[in-house]
Steps between C-alpha positions, in 0.01 A plus 500: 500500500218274478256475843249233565166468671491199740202333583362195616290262324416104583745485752789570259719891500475659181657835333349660180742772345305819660517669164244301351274521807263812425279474778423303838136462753451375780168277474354361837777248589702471162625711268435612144864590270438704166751442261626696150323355232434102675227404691468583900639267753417372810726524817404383878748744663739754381811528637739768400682707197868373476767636278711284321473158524795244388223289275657165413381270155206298601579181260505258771180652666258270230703227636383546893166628424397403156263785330635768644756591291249711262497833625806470691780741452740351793548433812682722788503576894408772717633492838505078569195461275522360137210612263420496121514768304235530310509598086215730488439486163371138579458456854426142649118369530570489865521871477204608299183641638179224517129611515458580848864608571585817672104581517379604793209254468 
């Protein structure tokens, strides 16, 4: 059974497969996600662990909201909320940890 960190980034509800997720810091008001192997992200609140998510194919996401679709493993809902579900091997630009991102400075 596959669980998933949720987070919140830009406005939008994401989950990264926890797995991959090695470590996660609080920095002043954002947050700072360590993952196996890739390079950190960058989240503005973190939500919850969830356990099995129903992801869905995320073809017609590029279509909506053209770019995203790199680093996108699907989409899914928790609760009444739809997210994206990240593939953390490659995880969005919108994810990724600028200079000056979860710094305390």
């Amino acid at each position: 059974m596959s669980s998933y960190l949720l987070l919140r980034r830009g406005g939008v509800l994401w989950g990264i497969d926890n797995a991959a997720v090695t470590g996660l810091t609080r920095r002043g008001e954002s947050f700072r996600i360590a993952m196996d192997g890739e390079a950190p992200l960058s989240a503005d609140e973190v939500l919850c662990v969830v356990d099995d998510l129903r992801v869905q194919p995320s073809a017609a996401l590029c279509r909506f909201w053209p770019g995203a679709a790199a680093g996108v493993a699907g989409l899914a809902v928790h609760g009444e909320l739809p997210l994206v579900v990240v593939d953390p091997r490659q995880p969005p630009a919108m994810l990724r940890l600028e200079e000056g991102d979860g710094t305390d400075g």
